[in-house]
N, C-alpha and C positions, 0 to 999 in steps of 0.2 A: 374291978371285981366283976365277974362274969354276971350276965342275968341269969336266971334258972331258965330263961327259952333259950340261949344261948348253951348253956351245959346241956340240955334235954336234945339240942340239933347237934353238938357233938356228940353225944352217948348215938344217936339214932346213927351217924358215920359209922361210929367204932366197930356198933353193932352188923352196919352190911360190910362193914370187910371181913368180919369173920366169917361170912357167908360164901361158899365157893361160887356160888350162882348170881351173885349180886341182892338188892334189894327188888321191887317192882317193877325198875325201870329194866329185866331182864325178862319181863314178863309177858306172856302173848293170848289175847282171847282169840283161840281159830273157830272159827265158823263154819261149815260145811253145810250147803243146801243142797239137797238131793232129790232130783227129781222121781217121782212116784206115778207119774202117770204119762202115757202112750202117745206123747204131742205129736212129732215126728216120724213117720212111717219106718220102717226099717231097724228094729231089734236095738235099741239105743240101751233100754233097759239091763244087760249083761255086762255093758261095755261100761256105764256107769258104775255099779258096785266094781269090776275092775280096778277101772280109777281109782275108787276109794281106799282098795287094798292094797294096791303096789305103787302108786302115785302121791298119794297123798301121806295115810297112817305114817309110813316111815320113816317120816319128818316130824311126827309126834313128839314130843321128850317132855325131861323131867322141864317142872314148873309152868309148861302149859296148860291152860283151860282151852279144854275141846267139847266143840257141841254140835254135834249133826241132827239138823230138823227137815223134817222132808218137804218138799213143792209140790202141793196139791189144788184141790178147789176149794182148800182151808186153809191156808198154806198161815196168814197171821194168827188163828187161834190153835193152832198143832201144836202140842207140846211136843219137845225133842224128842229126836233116837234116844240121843244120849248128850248128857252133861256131865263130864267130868274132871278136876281139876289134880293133874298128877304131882307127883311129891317135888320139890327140890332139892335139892342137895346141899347140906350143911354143916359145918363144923361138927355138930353132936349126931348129924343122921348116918343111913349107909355111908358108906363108900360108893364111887361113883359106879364104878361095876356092878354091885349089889343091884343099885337104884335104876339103871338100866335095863339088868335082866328083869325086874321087878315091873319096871313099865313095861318092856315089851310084853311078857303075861299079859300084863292088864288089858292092854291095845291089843293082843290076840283074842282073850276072850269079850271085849267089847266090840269087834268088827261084827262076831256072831252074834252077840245081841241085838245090835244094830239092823245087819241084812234081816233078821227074824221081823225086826218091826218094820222094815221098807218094804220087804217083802207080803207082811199084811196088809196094809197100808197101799199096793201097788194096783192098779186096776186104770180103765178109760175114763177118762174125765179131763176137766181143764188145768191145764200147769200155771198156776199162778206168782210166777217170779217175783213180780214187783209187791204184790202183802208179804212174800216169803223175806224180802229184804226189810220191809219196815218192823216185822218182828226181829233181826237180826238188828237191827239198829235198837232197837229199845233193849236186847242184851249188851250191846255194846255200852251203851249209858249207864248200866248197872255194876261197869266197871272200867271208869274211864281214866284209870293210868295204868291200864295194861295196849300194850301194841295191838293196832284190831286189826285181824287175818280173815278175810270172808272171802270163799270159795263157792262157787253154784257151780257143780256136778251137775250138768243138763245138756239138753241139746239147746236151750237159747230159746226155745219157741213160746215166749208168752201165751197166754189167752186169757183176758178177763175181759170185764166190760170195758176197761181201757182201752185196752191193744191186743187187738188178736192176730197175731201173727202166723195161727193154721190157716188163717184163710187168705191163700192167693188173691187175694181181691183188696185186701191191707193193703193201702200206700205207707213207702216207707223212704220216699224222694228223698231231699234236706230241707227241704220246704214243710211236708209232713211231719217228720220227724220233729223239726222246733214247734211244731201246732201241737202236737201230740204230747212232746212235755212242759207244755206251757200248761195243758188241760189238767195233766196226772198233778200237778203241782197247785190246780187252783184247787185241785179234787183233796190237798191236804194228803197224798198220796205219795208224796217224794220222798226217800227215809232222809235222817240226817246222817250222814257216814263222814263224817269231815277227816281226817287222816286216816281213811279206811284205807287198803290196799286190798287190790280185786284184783279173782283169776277165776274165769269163767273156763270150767273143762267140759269136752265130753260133745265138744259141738260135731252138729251133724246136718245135713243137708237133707236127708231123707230121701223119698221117692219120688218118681213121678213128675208132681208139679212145684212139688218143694226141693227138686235138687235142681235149682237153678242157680248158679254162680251169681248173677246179678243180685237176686234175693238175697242169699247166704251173705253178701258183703254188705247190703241194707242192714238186715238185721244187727251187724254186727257194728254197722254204724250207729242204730238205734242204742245200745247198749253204752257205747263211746260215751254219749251225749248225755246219757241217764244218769250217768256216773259222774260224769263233769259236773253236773246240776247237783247230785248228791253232794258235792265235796268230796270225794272220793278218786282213787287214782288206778285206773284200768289199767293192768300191771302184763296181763296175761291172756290170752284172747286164743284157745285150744284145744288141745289135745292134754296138756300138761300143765301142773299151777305153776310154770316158771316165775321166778321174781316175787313169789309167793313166801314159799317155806327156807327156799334157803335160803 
């Protein structure tokens, strides 16, 4: 004779196959952190919201949770752009066509919502990556059997009291780099991202004294390392979230 856990875990089966989209385990929270302020010399700002509209959005779909919060010198207490969780698709809902067109809408008129609020939001100050990831980790916890998808829209240029990486005078060796996240880590400042998947877009080397090839690949080592230490798996390191959305 069955147990009633035993019938309640087969009713809960029955239940996701009649689902076209599966149950949770088809589930994605994506992340999008976007930067809001002028780290990087050189018009970075245009080419960002870019990425977000033709690189990113259209990987959107049904049953994902999307949240774009911007990278500022607030970057841990900013509440999102946007939070939103789109519909799935199921035995009694649309059809998949319906639910499609229905998203894309949404995600059209959410992009403009969004630039509206980056765009007030947007001004000189410090880009603070590393709070902007430990608020995205504390969303991620708030839903920890959905797939975690975090994206940072930036050029890469840290600045906080950690790591400031506007200033040329930042060492960023391999020697430095393990001092630096041994400190952010005593600092209780490391997110937990443990099966997170990363794709940093939108990098840029700037002007002057920041388009140096050697820096651009420090930095970009600095990141490697920050992610490895998060538990997190650096997926994508660009121009595009490859290894990301699809």
């Amino acid at each position: 004779m069955p147990s009633s856990k035993s019938f309640a875990r087969g009713a809960l089966v029955v239940a996701c196959a009649a689902l076209l989209a599966g149950c949770a385990s088809n589930e994605r929270l994506i992340q999008v952190l976007a930067n809001v302020r002028d780290t990087a010399p050189g018009g970075a700002w245009p080419r960002e919201m870019s990425i977000l509209k033709t690189e990113i959005l259209p990987h959107i779909g049904s049953g994902d949770t999307f949240v774009v919060a911007p990278i500022g010198d607030h970057a841990y207490t900013d509440a999102p752009a946007a939070d939103m969780t789109f519909e799935a698709p199921s035995a009694l809902g649309a059809n998949p066509l319906q639910l499609t067109l229905r998203n894309r809408a949404l995600l059209h008129g959410l992009f403009t919502t969004i630039a509206r609020r980056l765009e007030r939001d947007h001004s000189r100050g410090r880009t603070e990556i590393i709070a902007a990831t430990m608020a995205a980790a504390d969303r991620f916890n708030d839903d920890p059997e959905a797939a975690k998808i975090l994206i940072i829209d930036s050029t890469g240029y840290e600045q906080s009291s950690l790591v400031n990486m506007a200033d040329v005078h930042q060492q960023l060796d391999p020697r430095s780099i393990s001092l630096l996240i041994a400190s952010i880590r005593r600092a209780n400042e490391l997110p937990q991202l443990s099966g997170a998947r990363v794709c940093i877009v939108g990098i840029s080397s700037g002007e002057g004294g920041w388009a140096v090839e050697r820096r651009v690949l420090a930095i970009r080592a600095f990141w490697e390392a920050f992610f490895h230490a998060a538990g997190a798996q650096l997926v994508s390191y660009g121009t595009a979230p490859e290894g990301c959305l699809q």
